[in-house]
The first five atom37 places (N, CA, C, CB, O) and aatype in JSON, in Angstrom:
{
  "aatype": [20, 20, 20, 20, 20, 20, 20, 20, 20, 20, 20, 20, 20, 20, 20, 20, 20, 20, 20, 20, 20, 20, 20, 20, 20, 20, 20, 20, 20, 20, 20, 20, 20, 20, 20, 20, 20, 20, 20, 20, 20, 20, 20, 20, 20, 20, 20, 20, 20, 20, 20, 20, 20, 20, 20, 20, 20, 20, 20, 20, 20, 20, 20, 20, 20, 20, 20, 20, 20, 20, 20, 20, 20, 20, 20, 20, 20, 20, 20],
  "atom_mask": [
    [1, 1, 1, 1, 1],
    [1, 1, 1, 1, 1],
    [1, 1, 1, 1, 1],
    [1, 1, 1, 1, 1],
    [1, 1, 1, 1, 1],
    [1, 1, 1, 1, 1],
    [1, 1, 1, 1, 1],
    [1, 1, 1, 1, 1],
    [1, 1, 1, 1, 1],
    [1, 1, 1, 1, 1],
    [1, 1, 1, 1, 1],
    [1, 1, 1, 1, 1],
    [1, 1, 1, 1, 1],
    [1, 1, 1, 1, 1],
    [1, 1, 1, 1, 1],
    [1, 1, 1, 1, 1],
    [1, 1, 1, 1, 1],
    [1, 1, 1, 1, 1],
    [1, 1, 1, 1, 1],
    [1, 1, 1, 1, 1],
    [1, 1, 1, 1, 1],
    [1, 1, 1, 1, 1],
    [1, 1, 1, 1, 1],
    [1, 1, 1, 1, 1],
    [1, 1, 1, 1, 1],
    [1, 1, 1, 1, 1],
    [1, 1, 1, 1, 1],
    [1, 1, 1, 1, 1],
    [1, 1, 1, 1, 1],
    [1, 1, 1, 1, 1],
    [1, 1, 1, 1, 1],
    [1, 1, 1, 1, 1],
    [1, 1, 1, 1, 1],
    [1, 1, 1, 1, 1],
    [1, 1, 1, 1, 1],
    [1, 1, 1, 1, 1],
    [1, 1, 1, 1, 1],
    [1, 1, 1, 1, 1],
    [1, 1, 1, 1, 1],
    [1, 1, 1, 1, 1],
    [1, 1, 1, 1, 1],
    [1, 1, 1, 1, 1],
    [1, 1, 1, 1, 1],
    [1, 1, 1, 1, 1],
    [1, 1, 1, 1, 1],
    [1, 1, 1, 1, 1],
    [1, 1, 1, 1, 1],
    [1, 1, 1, 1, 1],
    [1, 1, 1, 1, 1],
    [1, 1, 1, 1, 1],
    [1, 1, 1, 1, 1],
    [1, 1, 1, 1, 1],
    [1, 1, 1, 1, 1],
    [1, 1, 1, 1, 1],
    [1, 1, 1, 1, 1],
    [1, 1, 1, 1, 1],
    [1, 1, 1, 1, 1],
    [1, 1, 1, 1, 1],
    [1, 1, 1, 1, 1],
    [1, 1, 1, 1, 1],
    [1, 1, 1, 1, 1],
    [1, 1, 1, 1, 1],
    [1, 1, 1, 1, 1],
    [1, 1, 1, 1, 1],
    [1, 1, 1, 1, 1],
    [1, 1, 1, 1, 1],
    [1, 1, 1, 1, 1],
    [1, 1, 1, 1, 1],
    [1, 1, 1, 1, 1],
    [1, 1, 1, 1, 1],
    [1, 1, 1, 1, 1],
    [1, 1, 1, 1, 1],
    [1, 1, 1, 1, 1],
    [1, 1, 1, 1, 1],
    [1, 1, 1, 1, 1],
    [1, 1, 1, 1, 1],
    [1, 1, 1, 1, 1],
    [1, 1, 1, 1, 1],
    [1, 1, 1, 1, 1]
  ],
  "atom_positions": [
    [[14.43, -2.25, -8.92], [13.49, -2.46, -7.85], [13.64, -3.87, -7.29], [12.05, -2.2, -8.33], [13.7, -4.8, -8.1]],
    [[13.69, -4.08, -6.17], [13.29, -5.18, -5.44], [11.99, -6.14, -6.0], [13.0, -4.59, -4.12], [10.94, -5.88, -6.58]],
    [[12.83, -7.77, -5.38], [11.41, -8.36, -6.27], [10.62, -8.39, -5.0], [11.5, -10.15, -7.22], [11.03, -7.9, -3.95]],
    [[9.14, -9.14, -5.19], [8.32, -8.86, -4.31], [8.09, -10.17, -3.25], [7.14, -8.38, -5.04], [8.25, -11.39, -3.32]],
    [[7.55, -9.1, -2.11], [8.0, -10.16, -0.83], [6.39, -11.05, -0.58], [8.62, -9.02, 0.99], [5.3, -10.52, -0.38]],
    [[6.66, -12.23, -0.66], [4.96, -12.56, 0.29], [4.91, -12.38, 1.55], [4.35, -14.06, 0.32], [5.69, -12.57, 2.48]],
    [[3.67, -11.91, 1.4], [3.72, -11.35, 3.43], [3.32, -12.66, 3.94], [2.26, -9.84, 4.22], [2.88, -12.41, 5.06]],
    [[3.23, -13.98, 3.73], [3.15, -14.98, 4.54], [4.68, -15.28, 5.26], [2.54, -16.15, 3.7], [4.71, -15.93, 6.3]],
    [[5.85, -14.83, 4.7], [6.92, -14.44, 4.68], [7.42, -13.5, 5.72], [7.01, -14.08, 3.63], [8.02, -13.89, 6.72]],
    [[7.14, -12.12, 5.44], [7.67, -10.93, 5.8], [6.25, -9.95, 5.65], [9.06, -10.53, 4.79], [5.55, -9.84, 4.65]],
    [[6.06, -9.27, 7.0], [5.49, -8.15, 6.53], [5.62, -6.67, 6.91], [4.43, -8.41, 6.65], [5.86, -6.48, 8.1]],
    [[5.49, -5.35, 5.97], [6.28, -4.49, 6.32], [5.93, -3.89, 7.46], [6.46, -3.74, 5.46], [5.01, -4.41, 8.09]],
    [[6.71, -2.42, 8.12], [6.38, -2.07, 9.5], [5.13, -1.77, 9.03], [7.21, -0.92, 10.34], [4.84, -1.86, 7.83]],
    [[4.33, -1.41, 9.94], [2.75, -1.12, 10.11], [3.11, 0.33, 10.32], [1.76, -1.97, 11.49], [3.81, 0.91, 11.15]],
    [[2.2, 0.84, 9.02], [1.6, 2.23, 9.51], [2.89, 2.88, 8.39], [1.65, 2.69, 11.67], [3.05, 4.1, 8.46]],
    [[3.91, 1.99, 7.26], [4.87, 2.32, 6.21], [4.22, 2.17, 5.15], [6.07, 1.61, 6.14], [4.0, 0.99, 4.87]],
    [[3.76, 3.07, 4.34], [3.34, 2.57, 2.47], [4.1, 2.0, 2.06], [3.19, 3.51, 1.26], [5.25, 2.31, 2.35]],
    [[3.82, 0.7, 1.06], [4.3, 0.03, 0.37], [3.86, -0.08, -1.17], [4.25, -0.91, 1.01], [2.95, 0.66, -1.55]],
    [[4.18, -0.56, -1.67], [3.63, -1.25, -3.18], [3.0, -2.72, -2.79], [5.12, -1.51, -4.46], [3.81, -3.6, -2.51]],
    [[1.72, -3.02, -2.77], [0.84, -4.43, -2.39], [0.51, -4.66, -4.11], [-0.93, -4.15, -1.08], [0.48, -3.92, -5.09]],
    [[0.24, -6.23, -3.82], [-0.63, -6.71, -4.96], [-1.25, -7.72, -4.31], [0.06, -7.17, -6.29], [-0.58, -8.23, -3.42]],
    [[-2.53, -8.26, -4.52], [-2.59, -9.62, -4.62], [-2.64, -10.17, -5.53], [-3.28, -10.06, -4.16], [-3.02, -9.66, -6.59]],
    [[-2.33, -11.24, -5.42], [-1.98, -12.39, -6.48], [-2.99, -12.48, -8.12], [-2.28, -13.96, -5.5], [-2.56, -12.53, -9.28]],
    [[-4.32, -12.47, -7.65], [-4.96, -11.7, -8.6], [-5.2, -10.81, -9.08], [-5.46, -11.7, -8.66], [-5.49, -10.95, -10.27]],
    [[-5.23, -9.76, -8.67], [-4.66, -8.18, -8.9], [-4.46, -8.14, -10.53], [-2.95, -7.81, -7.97], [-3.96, -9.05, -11.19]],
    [[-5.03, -6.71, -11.12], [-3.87, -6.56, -12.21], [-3.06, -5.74, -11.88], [-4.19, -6.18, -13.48], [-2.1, -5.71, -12.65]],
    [[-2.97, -4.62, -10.56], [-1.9, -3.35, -10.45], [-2.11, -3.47, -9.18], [-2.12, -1.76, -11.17], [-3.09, -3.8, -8.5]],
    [[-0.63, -3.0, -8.85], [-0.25, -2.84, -7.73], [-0.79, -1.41, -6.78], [1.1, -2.96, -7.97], [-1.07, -0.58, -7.63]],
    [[-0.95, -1.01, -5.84], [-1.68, -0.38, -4.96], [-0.6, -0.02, -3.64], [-2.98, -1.33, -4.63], [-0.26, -0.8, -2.75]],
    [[-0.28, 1.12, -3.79], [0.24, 2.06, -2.54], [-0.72, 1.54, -1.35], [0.02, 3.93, -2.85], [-1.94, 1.41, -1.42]],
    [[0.1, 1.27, -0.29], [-0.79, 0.87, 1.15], [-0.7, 0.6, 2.22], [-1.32, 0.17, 1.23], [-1.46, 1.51, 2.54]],
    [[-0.45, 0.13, 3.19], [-0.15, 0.27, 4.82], [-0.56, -0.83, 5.59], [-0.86, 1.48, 5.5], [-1.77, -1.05, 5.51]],
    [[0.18, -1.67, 6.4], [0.05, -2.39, 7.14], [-1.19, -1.3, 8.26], [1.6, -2.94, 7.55], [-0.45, -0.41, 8.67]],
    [[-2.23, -1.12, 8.68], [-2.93, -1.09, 9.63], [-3.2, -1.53, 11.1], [-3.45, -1.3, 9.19], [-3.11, -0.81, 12.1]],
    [[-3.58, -3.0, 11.03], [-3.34, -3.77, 11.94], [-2.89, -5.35, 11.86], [-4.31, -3.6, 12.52], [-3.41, -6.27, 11.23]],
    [[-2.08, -5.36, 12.47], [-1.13, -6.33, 12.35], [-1.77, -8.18, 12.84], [0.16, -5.66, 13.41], [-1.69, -9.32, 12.39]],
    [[-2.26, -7.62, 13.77], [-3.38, -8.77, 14.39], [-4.3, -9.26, 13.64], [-4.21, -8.34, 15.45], [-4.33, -10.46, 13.37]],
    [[-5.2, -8.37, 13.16], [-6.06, -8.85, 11.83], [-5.64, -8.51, 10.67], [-7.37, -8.4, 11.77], [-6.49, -7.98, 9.95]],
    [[-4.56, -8.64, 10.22], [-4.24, -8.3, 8.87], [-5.2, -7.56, 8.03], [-3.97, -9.43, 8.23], [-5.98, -7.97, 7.17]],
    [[-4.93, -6.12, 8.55], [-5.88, -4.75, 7.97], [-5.2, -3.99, 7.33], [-6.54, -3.79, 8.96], [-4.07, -3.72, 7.74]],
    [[-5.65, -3.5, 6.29], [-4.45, -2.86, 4.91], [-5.32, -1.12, 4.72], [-4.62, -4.28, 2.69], [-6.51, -0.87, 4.88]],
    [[-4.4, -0.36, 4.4], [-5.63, 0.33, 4.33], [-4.79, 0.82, 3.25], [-6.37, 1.26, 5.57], [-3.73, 0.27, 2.95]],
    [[-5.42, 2.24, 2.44], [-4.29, 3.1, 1.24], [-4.73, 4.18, 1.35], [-4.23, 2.78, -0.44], [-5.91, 4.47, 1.57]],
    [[-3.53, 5.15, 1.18], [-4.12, 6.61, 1.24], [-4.49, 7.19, -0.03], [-3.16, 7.57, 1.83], [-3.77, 7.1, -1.02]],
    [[-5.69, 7.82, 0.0], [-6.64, 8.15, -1.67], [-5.84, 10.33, -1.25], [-9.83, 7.71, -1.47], [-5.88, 10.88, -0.15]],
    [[-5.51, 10.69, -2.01], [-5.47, 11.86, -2.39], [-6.58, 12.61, -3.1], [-4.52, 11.86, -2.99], [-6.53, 13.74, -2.61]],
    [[-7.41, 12.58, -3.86], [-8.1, 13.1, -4.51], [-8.92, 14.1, -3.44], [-8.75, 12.11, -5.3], [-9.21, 13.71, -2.31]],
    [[-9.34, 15.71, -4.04], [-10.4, 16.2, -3.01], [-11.21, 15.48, -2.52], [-11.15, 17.06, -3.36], [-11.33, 15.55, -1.29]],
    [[-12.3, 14.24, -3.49], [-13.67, 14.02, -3.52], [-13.21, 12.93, -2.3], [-14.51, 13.52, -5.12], [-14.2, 12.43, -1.76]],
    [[-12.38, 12.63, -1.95], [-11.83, 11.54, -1.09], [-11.76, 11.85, 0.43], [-10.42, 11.2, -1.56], [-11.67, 11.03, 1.34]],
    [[-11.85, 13.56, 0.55], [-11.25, 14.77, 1.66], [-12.85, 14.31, 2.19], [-10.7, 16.92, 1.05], [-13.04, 13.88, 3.32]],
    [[-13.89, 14.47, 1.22], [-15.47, 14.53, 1.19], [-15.87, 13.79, 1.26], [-16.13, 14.9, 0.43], [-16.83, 13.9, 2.02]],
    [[-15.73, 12.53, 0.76], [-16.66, 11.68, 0.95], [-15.7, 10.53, 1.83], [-17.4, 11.23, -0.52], [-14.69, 9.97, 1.41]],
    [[-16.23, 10.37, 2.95], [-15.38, 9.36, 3.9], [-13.87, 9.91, 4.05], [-15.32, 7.72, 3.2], [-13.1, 9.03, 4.43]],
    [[-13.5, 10.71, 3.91], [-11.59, 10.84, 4.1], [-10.78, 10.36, 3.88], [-10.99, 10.85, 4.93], [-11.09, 9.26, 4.34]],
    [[-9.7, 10.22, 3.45], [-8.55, 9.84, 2.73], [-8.09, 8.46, 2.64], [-7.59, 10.5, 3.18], [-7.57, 7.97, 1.64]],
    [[-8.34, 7.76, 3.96], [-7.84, 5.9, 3.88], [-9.19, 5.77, 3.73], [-6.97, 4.81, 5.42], [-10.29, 6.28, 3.93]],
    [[-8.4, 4.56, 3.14], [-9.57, 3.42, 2.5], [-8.95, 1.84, 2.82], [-9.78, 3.63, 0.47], [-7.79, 1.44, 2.73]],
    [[-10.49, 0.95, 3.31], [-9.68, -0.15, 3.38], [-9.41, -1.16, 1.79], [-10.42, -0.99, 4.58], [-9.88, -1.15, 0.65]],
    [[-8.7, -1.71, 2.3], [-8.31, -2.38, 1.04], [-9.66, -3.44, 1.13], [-6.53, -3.17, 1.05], [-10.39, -3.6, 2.11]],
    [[-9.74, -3.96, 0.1], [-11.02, -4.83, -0.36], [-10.63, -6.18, 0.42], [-11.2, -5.07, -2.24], [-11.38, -6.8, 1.16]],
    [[-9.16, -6.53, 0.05], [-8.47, -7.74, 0.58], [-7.4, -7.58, 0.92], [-8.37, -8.71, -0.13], [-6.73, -6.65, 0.46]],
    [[-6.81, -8.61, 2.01], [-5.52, -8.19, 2.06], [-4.47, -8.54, 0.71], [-5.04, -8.81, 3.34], [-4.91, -9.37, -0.08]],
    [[-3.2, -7.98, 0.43], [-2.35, -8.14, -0.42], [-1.84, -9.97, -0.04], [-1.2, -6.8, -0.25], [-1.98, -10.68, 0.96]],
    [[-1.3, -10.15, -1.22], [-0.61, -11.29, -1.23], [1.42, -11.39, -0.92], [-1.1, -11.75, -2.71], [2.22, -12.25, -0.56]],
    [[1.47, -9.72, -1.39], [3.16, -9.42, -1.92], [2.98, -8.28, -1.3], [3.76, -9.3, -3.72], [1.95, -7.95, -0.7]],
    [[4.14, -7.52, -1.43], [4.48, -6.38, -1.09], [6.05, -5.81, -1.59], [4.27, -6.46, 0.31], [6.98, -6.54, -1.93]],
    [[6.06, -4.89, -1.56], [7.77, -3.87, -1.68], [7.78, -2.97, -1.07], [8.31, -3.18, -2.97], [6.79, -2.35, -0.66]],
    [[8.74, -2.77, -0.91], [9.28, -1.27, -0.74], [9.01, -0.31, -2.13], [11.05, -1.36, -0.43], [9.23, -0.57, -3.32]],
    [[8.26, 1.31, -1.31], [7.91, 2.02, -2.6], [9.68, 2.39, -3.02], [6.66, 3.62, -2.3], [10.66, 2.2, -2.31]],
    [[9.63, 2.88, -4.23], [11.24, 3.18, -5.09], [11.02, 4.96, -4.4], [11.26, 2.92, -7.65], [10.11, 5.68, -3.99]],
    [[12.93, 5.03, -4.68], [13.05, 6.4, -3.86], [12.25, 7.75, -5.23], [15.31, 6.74, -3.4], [12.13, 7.54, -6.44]],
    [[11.9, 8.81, -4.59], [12.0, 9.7, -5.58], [13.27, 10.64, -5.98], [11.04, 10.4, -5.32], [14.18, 11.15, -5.33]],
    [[12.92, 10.63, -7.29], [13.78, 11.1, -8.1], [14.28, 11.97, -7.35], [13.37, 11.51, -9.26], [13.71, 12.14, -6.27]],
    [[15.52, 12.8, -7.67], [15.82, 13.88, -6.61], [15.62, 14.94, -7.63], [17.4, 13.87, -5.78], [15.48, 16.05, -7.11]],
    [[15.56, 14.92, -9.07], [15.89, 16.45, -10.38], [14.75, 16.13, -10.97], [17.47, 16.5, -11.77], [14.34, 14.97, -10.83]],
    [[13.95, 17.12, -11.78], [13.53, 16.79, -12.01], [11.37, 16.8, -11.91], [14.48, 16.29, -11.79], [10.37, 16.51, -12.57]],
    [[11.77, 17.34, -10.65], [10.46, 17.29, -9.93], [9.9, 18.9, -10.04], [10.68, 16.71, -8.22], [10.69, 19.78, -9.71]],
    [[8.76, 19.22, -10.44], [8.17, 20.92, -10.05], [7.09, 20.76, -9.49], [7.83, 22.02, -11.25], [6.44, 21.74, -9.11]]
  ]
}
């Protein structure tokens, strides 16, 4: 895997999941450039209760500090 980028640096296209952390963080978090102007992050939640209560993005609490590229999926392997 790629090491991780600071978005004071680089930040990814808007509206691409990534792997975010911030700096304090203990885990990293699937998530999306939003808006680029105000540095707005959002992540997509899968769970039903997520379909229900408010819908699937969520904003991030803060913005990230880092970022990556998510890793490819496996191609074998998968059911």
């Amino acid at each position: 895997m790629k090491d991780w980028i600071p978005t004071k640096e680089k930040l990814p296209e808007q509206f691409v999941v990534v792997l975010t952390i911030h700096e304090d963080d203990l885990y990293p978090v699937p998530a999306y450039l939003y808006d680029t102007s105000e540095n707005i992050w959002m992540r997509r939640s899968e769970g039903p209760e997520d379909k229900i209560i408010g819908g699937g993005h969520k904003l991030l609490s803060r913005a990230p500090t880092h970022w990556m590229p998510l890793p490819k999926h496996p191609k074998e392997g998968i059911t």
